[in-house]
C-alpha positions as CSV (number, residue, x, y, z in Angstrom):
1,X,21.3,4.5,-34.6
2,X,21.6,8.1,-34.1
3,X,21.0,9.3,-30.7
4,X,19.3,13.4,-30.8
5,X,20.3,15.7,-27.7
6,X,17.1,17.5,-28.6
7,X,15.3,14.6,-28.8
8,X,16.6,13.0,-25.7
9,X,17.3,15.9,-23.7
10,X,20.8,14.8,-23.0
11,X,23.0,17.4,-21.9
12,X,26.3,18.2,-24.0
13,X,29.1,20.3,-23.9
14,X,32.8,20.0,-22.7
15,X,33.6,17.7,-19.0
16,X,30.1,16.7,-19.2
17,X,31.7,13.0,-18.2
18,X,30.0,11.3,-21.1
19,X,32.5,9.0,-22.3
20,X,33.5,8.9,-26.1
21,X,36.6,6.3,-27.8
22,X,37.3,3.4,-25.9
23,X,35.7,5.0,-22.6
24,X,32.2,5.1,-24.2
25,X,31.2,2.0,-23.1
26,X,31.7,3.0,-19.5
27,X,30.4,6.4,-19.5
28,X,34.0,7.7,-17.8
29,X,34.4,11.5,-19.6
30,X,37.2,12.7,-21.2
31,X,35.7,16.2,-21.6
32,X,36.5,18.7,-24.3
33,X,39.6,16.7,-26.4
34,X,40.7,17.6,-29.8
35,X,40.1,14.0,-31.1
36,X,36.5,14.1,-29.8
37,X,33.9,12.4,-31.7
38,X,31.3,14.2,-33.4
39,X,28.0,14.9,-30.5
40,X,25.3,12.6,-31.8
41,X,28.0,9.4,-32.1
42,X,29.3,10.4,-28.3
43,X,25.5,10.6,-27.1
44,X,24.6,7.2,-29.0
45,X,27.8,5.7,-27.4
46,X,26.5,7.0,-23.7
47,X,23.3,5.8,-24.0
48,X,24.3,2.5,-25.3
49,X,26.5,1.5,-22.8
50,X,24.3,2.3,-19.7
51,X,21.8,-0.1,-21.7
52,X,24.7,-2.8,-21.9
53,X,25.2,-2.1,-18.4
54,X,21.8,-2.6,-16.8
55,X,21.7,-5.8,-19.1
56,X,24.4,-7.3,-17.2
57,X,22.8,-6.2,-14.3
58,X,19.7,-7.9,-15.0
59,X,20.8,-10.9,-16.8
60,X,23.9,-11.7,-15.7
61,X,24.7,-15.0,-13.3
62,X,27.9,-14.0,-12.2
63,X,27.4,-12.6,-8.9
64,X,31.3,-10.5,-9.3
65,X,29.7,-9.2,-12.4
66,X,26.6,-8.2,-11.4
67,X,28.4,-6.4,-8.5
68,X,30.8,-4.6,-11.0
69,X,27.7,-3.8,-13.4
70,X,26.1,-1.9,-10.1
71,X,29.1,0.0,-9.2
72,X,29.2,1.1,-13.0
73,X,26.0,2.4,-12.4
74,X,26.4,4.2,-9.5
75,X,29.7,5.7,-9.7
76,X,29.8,6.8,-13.5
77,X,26.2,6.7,-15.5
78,X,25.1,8.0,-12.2
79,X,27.1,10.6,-11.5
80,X,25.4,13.1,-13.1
81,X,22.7,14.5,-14.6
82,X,22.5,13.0,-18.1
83,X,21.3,9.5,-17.0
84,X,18.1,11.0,-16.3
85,X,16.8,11.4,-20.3
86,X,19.1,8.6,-21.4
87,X,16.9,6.5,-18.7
88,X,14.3,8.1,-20.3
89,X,15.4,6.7,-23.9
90,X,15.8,3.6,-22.8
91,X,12.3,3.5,-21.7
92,X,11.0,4.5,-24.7
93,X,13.4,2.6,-27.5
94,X,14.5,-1.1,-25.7
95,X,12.7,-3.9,-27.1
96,X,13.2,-5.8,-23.7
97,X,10.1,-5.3,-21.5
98,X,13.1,-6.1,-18.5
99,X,15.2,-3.4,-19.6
100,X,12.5,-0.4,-19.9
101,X,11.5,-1.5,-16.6
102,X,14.2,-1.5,-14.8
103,X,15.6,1.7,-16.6
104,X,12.2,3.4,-15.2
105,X,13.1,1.8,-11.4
106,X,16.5,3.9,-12.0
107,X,14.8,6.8,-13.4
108,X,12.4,7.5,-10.2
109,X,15.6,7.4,-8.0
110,X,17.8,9.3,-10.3
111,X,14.8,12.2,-11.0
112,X,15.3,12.6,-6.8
113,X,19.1,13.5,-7.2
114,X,19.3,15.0,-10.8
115,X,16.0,16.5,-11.6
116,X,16.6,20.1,-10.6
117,X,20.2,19.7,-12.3
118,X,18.6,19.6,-15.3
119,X,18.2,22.8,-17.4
120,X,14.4,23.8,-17.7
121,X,14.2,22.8,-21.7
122,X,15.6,19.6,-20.4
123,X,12.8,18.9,-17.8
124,X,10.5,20.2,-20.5
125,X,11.8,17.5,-23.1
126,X,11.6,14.8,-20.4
127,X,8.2,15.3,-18.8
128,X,6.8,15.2,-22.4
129,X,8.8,11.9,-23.4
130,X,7.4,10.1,-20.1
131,X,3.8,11.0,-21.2
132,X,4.3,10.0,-24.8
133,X,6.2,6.8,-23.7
134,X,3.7,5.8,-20.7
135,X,0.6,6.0,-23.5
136,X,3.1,3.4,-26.1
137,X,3.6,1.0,-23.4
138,X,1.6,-2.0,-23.3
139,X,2.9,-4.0,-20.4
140,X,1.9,-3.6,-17.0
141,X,5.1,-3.9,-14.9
142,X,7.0,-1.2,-17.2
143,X,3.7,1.4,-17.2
144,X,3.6,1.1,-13.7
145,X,6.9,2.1,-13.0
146,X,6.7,4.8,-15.7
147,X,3.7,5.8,-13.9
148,X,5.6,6.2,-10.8
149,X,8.1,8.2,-12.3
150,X,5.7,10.8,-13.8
151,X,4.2,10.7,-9.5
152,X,7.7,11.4,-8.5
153,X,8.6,14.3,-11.3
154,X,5.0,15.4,-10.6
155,X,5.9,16.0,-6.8
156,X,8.7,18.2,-7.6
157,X,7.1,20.2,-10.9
158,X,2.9,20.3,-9.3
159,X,3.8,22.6,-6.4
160,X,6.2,25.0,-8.4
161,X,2.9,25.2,-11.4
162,X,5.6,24.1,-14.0
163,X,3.5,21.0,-14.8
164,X,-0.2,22.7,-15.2
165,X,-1.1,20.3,-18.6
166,X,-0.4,17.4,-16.5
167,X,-4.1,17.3,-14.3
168,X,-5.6,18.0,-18.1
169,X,-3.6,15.0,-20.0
170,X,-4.6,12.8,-16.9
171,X,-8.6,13.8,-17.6
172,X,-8.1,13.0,-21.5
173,X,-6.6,9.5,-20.9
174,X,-9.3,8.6,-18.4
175,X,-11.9,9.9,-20.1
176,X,-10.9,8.0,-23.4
177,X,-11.9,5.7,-25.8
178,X,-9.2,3.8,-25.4
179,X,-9.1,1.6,-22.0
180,X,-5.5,0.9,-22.1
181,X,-5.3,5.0,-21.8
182,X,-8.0,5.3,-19.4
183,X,-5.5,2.6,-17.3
184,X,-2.8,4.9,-17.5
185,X,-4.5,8.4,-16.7
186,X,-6.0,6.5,-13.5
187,X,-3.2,4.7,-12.4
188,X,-1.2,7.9,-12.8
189,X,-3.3,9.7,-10.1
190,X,-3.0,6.9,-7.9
191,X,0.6,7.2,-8.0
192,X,0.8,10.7,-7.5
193,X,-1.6,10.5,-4.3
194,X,0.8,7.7,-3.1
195,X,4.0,10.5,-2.6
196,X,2.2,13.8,-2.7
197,X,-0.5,16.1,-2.0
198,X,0.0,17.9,-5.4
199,X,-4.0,17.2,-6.1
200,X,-5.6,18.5,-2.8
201,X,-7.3,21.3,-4.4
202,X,-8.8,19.3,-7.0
203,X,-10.7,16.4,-5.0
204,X,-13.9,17.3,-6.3
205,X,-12.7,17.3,-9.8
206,X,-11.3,14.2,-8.8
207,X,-14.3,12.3,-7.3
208,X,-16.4,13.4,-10.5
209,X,-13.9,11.5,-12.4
210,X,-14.0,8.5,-10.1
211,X,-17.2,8.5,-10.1
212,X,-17.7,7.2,-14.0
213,X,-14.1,5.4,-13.8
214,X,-15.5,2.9,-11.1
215,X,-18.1,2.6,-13.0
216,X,-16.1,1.8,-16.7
217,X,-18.1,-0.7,-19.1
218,X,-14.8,-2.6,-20.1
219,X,-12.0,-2.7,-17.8
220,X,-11.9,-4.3,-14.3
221,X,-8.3,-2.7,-14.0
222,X,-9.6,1.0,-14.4
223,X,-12.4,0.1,-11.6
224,X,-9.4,-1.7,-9.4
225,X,-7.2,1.1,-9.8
226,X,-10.0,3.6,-8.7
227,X,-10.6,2.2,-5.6
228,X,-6.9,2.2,-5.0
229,X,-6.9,5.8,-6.2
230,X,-9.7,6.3,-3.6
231,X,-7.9,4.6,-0.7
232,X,-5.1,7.0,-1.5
233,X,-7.4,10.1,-1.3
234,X,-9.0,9.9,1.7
235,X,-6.0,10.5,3.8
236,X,-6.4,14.6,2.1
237,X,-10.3,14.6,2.8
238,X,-10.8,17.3,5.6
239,X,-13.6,17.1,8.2
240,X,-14.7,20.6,7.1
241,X,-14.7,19.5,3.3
242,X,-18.4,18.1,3.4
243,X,-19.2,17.9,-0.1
244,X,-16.1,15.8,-1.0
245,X,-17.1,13.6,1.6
246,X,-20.7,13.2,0.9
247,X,-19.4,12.5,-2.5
248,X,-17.1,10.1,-1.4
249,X,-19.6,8.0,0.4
250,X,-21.8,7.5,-3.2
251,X,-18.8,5.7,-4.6
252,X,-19.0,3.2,-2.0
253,X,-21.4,0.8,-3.3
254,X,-19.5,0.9,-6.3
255,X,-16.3,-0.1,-4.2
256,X,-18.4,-2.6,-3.1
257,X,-19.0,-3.7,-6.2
258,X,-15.9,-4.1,-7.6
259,X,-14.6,-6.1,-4.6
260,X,-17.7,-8.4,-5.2
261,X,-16.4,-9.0,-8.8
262,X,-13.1,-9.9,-7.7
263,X,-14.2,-12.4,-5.9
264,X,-16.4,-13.8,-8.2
265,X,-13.5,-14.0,-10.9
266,X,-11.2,-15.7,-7.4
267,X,-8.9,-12.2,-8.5
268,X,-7.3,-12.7,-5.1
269,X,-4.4,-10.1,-5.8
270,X,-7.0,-7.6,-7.1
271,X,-9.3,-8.3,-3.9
272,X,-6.8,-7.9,-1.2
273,X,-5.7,-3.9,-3.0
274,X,-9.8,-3.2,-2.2
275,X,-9.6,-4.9,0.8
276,X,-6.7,-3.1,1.7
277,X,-8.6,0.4,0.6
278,X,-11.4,-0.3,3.4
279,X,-9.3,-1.1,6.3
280,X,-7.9,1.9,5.5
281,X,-11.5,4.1,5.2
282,X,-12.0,2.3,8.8
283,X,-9.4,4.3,10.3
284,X,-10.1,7.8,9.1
285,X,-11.6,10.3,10.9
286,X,-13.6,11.4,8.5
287,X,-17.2,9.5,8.0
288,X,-16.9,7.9,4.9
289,X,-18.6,4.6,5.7
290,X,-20.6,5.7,8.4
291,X,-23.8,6.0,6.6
292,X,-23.0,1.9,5.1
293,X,-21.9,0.5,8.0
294,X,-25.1,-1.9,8.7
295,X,-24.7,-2.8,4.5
296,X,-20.8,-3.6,5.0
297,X,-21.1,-5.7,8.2
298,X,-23.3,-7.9,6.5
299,X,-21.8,-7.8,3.3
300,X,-18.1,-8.7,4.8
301,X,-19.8,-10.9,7.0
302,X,-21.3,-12.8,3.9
303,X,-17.8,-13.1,2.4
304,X,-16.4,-14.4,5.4
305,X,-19.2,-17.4,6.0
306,X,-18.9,-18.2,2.4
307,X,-16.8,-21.7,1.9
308,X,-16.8,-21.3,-1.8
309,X,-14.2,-18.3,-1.6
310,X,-10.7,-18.9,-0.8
311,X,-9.9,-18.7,2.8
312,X,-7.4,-15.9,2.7
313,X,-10.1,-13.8,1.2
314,X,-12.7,-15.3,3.9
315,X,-9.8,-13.7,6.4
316,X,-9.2,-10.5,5.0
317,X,-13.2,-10.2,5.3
318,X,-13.4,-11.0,8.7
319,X,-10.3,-8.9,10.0
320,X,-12.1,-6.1,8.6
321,X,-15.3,-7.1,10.8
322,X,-12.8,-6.9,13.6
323,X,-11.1,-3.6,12.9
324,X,-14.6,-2.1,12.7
325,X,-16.1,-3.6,15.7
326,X,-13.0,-1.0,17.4
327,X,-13.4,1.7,15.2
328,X,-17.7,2.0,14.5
329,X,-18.5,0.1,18.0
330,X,-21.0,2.8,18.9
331,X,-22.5,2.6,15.0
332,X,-22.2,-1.4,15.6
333,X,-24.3,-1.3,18.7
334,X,-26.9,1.8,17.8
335,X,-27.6,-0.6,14.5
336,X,-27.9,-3.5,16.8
337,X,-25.9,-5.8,14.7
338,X,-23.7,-7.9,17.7
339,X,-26.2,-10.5,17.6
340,X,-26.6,-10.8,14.1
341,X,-22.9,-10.8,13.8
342,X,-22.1,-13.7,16.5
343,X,-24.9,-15.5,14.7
344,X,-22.9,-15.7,11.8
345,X,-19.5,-16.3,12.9
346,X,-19.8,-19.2,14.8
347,X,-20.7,-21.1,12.2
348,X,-17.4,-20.0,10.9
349,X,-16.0,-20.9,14.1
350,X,-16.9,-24.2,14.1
351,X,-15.2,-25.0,10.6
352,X,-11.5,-27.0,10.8
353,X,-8.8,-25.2,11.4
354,X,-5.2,-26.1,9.7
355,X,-2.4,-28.1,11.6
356,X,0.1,-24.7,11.5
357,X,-1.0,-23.0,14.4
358,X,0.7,-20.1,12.7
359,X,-1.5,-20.0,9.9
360,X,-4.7,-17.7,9.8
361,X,-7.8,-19.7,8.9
362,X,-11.8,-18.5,8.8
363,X,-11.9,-20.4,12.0
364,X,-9.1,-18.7,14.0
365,X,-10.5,-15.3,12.7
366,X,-14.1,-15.6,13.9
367,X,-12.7,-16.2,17.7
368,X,-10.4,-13.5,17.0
369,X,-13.7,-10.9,16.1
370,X,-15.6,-12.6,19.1
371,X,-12.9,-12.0,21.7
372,X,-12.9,-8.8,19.6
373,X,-16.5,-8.1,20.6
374,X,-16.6,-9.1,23.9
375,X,-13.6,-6.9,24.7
376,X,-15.2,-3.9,22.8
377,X,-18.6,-3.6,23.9
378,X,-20.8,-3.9,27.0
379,X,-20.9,-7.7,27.8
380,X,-25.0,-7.9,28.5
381,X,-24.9,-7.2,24.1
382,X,-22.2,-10.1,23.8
383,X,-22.7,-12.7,26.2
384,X,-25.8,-14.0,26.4
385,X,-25.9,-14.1,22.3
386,X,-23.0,-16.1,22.7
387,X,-23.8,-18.1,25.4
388,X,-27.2,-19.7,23.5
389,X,-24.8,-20.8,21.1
390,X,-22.4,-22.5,23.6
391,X,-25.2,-24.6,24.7
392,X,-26.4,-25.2,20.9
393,X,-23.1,-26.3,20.0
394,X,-22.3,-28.2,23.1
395,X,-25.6,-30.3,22.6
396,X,-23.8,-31.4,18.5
397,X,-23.0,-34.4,17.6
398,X,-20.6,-32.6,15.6
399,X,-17.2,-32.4,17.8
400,X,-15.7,-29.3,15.6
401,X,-19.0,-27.7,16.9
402,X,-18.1,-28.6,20.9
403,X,-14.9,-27.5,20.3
404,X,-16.1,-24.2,18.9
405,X,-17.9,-24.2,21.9
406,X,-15.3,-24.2,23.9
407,X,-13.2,-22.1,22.3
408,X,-15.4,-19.1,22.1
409,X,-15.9,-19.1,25.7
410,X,-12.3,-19.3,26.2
411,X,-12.2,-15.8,24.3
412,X,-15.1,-14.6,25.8
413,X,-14.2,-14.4,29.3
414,X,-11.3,-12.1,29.1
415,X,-14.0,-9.0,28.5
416,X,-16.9,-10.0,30.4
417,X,-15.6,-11.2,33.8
418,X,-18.5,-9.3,36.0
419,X,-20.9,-10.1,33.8
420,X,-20.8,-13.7,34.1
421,X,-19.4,-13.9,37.7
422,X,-23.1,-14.8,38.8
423,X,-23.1,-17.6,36.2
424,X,-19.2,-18.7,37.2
425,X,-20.6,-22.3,38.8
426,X,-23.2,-22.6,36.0
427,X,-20.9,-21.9,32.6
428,X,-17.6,-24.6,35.0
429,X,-20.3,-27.5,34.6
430,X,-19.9,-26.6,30.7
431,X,-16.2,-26.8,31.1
432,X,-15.9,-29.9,33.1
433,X,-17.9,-31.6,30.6
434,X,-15.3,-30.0,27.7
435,X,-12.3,-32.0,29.6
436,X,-14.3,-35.2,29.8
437,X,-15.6,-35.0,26.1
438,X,-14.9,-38.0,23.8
439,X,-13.1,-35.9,21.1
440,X,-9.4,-34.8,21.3
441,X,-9.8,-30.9,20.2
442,X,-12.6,-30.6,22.2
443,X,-10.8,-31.3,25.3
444,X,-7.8,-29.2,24.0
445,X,-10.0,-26.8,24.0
446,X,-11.7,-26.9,26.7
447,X,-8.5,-26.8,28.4
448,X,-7.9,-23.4,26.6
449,X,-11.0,-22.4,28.2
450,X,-10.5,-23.5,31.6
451,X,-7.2,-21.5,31.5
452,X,-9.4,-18.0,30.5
453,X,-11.5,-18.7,33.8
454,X,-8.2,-19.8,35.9
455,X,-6.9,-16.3,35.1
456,X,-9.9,-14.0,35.5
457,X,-11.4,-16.1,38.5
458,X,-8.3,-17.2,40.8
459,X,-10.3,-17.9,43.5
460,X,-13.6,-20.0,42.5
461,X,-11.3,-22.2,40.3
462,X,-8.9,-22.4,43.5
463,X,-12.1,-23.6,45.1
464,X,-13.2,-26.1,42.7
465,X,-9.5,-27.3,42.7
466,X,-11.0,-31.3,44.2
467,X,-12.9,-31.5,40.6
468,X,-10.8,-29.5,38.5
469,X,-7.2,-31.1,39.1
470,X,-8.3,-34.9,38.6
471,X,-9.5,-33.9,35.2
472,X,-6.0,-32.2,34.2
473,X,-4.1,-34.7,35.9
474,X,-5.8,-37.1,33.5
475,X,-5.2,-34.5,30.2
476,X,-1.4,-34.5,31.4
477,X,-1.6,-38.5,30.6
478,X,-3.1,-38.1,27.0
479,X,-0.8,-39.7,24.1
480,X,-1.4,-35.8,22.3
481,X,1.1,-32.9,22.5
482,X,-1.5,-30.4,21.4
483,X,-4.2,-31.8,24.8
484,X,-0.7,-32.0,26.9
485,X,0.1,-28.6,26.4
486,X,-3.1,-26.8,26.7
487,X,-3.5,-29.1,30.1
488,X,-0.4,-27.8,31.8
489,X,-1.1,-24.2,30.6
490,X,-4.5,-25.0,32.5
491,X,-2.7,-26.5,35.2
492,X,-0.2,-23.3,35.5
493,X,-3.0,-21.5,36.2
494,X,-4.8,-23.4,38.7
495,X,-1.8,-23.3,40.8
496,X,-1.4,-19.6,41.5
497,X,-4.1,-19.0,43.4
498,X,-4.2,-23.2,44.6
499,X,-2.3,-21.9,48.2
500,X,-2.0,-24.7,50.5
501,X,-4.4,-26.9,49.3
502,X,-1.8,-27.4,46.9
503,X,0.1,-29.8,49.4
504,X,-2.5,-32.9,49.4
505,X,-1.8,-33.1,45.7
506,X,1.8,-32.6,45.3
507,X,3.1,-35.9,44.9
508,X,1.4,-36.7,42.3
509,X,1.7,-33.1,40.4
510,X,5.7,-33.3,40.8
511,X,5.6,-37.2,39.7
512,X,3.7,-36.2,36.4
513,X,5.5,-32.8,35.8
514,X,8.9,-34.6,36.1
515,X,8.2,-37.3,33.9
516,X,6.5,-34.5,31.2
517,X,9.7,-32.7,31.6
518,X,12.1,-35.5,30.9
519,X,9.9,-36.3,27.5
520,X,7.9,-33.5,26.5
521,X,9.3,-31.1,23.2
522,X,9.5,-27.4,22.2
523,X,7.5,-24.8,23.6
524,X,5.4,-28.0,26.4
525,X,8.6,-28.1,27.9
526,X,8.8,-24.4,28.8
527,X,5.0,-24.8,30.2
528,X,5.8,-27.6,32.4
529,X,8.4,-25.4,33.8
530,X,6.4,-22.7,34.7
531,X,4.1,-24.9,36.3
532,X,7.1,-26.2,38.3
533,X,7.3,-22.6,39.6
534,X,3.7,-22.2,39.8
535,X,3.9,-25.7,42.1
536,X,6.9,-24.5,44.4
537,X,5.6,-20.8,44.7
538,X,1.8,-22.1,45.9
539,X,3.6,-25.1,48.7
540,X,6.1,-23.0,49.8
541,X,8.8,-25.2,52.1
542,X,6.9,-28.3,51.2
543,X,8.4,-28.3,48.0
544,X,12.3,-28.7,49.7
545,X,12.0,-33.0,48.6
546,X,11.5,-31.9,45.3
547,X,13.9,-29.7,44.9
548,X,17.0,-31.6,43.9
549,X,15.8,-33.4,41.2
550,X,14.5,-29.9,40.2
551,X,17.6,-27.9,40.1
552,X,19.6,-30.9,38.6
553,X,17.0,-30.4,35.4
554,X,17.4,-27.2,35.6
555,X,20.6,-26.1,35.8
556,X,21.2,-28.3,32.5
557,X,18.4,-25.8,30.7
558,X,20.0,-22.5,32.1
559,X,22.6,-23.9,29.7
560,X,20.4,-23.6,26.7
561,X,21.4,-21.3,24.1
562,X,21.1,-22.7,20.5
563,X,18.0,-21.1,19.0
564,X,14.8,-19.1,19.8
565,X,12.9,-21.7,21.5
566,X,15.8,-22.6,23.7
567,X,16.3,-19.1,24.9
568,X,13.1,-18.7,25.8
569,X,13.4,-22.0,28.1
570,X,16.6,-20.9,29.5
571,X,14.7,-17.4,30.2
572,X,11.6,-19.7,32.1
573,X,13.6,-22.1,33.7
574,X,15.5,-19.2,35.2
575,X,12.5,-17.4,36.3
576,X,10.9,-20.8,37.6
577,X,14.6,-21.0,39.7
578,X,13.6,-17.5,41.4
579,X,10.2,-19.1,42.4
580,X,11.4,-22.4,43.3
581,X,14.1,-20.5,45.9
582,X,12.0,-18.3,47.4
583,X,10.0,-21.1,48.4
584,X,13.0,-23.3,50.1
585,X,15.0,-20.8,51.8
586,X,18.2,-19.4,51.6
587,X,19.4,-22.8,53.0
588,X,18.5,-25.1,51.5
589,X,19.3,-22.9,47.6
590,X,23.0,-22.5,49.4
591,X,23.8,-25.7,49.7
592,X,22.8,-26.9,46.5
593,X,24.2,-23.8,44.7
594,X,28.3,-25.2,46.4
595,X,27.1,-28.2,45.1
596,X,26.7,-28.2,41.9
């Protein structure tokens, strides 16, 4: 194979480092030499052996190699400007898809470093290789990195005008015949919006593209691609620029659109980039989706109730419900959609949730937009919608539905505290009856929602402490970690504002807390701990017969220090110490202090 400079762009003359002889391989230069090998052989030679070397990198299962094969790389191919059109040959001439991407990885980086290096014919030869090559090449990882190359060049070459065809080859490929070119031309403007503002005086010429390529009879890419390109746009859309927003806002049915198709075809990769787009529209300043707000609430809400779609798409749908319940609340409330919305997620609500409390389910995401609402907008909108659907659910046979129940009043309180004050003695009865219910989760949860109203109203759960604390005394007993836990959170937070009347129980509280903490696990312990503190801060000096046993535990998990979870113990136990000697005196903390 005969490698030409003109046809590569590769730089020649003497100490250029290109290696020639034995060196060639390597790329190490011996510059001008009278035994130097005719140019095109020398240029063949260089170009060959940075395609050996990003082989090894790529292939190779030594580790020592691999290594060896990227310090190659860096310190001689690397080194100067040449790699940039032998990258560029590479792209164009390997017959390993892994190879010409890969090369066109390299390339974006080196183009950074070397590209004003370059002599102008140089740059000249290379822009017009990367559009020839990007149109030949049929695989989607390489194009897309080529694509990305011809953003990055386009960076440097757009605001200097030494790249004015480019706008004009990009309107020819998506206005083409050809779908695999109208993929590239598209693509190609979404790359370039990613890392530059090169196209801000051509938005309008823009949209009036979009506006057929979201629209293309034959491929769902082109569409996908264009509401990615459009995501990527709106961050240069002025407030003053009126048209190109008022054309911006036709194209968003047909956004619409294309995220319904996607999840028709259960395209999950291709829904979460459109997904992605209108989080991002929420956010702007600009009103894009202002005048489709009512239409999008109901469509995303649709998505979300839908069980036939997967459930990470059923979440991406309702996090966007939450994002614009923050960012369109006033639109949200003018269009009186809060009821409508509650309406349909707790249905949602009441579905089962998975075991990994870490995972995000439809379930977890409709409490998360309720608590959302409630903490957003004036609680008279919220709160009474929700409420009628307490008492619905609470009247099921269904548990999941009592436990939805429960839950969403657990997430309601936090924003809507006045509001319900009136109704405190009212919405406990619906609690008690929570902790008493026949069904596990349901009392979990209604743990989780007697904790909300422990925290937001200290003082009339203090007072209702002769019903309340029977009822978690006999949660703390249940064979279930999960009811265990949420009871001594519960519990924690009864005791702050308990006081005194704290004393008539404390026997029994220290008996069960001691026995949880000598057999409870993982994050319980840590809760049992702080209602240790809790206990000893609200009894004051009555907790001094306690306290030995106390301090013996807990010196032993000051000690802690293996992992996460027992650093965070250590940190509680410690602050559960501070309590715990305020209440006993100086004294009595001295003596066990020498002690011990």
């Amino acid at each position: 194979m005969e490698v030409n400079a003109d046809d590569t762009g590769i730089g020649t003359g003497a100490g250029t480092g290109v290696g020639t002889g034995a060196d060639a391989g390597t790329g190490t230069g011996t510059g001008n030499k009278s035994n130097e090998k005719p140019l095109a052989v020398t240029m063949e030679q260089y170009v060959a052996g940075l395609e050996q070397t990003l082989q090894q990198v790529l292939f190779s299962n030594d580790s020592n190699q691999i290594k060896e094969a990227t310090k190659v790389l860096n310190n001689q191919f690397f080194a100067n400007a040449d790699c940039v059109p032998a990258l560029v040959h590479i792209i164009q001439s390997s017959q390993q898809k892994e190879i010409r991407q890969l090369a066109a990885v390299e390339l974006r980086k080196q183009i950074v470093a070397w590209w004003l290096k370059l002599g102008a014919d140089a740059r000249t030869n290379v822009k017009a290789k990367l559009l020839e090559v990007i149109l030949n090449e049929q695989e989607p990882l390489p194009r897309h990195s080529i694509a990305r190359v011809i953003a990055t060049v386009g960076r440097l070459e757009i605001p200097e005008s030494t790249w004015n065809e480019l706008l004009a080859f990009l309107f020819q490929c998506s206005n083409s015949a050809n779908a695999g070119h109208r993929e590239v031309g598209v693509y190609i403007i979404y790359a370039i919006f990613e890392v530059t503002d090169a196209f801000a005086d051509n938005l309008r010429q823009l949209l009036e593209l979009f506006s057929r390529t979201i629209v293309d009879p034959d491929s769902q890419i082109v569409r996908i691609t264009t509401v990615q390109a459009l995501g990527k746009m709106a961050d240069f859309i002025d407030d003053e620029q009126k048209d190109e927003i008022a054309m911006f806002s036709e194209l968003v049915p047909h956004m619409v659109n294309v995220l319904q198709h996607c999840l028709n075809e259960s395209d999950e990769e291709s829904a979460a980039k459109c997904f992605d787009v209108f989080d991002t529209l929420l956010l702007l300043e600009v009103s894009i989706l202002s005048k489709h707000i009512q239409n999008l609430i109901q469509f995303f809400l649709s998505i979300g109730s839908n069980k036939t779609y997967e459930p990470v798409m059923r979440v991406q749908a309702l996090s966007f419900l939450m994002w614009a319940i923050v960012y369109k609340k006033t639109k949200i409330q003018r269009l009186k959609l809060v009821t409508p919305m509650i309406q349909a997620l707790m249905p949602i609500a009441a579905e089962e949730e998975p075991e990994d409390t870490d995972e995000d389910s439809p379930a977890r995401l409709a409490f998360k937009v309720i608590n959302t609402l409630a903490t957003n907008l004036p609680p008279q909108q919220v709160f009474p919608v929700a409420l009628e659907g307490i008492l619905a659910y609470m009247a099921n046979t269904d548990p999941l539905y009592r436990k939805a129940a429960m839950v969403t009043l657990a997430v309601l309180v936090e924003g809507s505290v006045d509001f319900i004050r009136p109704k405190f003695n009212d919405l406990l009865l619906i609690v008690c009856a929570g902790l008493q219910d026949p069904e596990a989760d349901v009392r979990r949860a209604a743990c989780m929602a007697l904790s909300s109203f422990a925290e937001e109203f200290d003082q009339e759960v203090a007072e209702n402490h002769a019903t309340l604390l029977p009822l978690v005394f006999n949660l703390m007993n249940e064979p279930t970690p999960e009811i265990t836990k949420q009871a001594c959170n519960a519990l924690d937070a009864i005791l702050e504002g308990l006081g005194e009347n704290i004393l008539q129980y404390l026997p029994v509280l220290m008996e069960k807390l001691l026995h949880m903490l000598d057999h409870a696990q993982g994050e319980t312990r840590a809760i049992v701990v702080a209602a240790i503190g809790s206990a000893a801060h609200a009894s004051g000096p009555e907790f001094a017969p306690y306290f030995p046993e106390v301090m013996k535990r807990l010196q032993h998990l000051m000690t802690l220090h293996s992992n996460e979870d027992e650093l965070m113990l250590r940190a509680v136990s410690t602050d559960a110490l501070g309590a715990i000697a305020a209440a006993v005196g100086k004294d009595a903390f001295r003596v066990s202090l020498f002690e011990n």
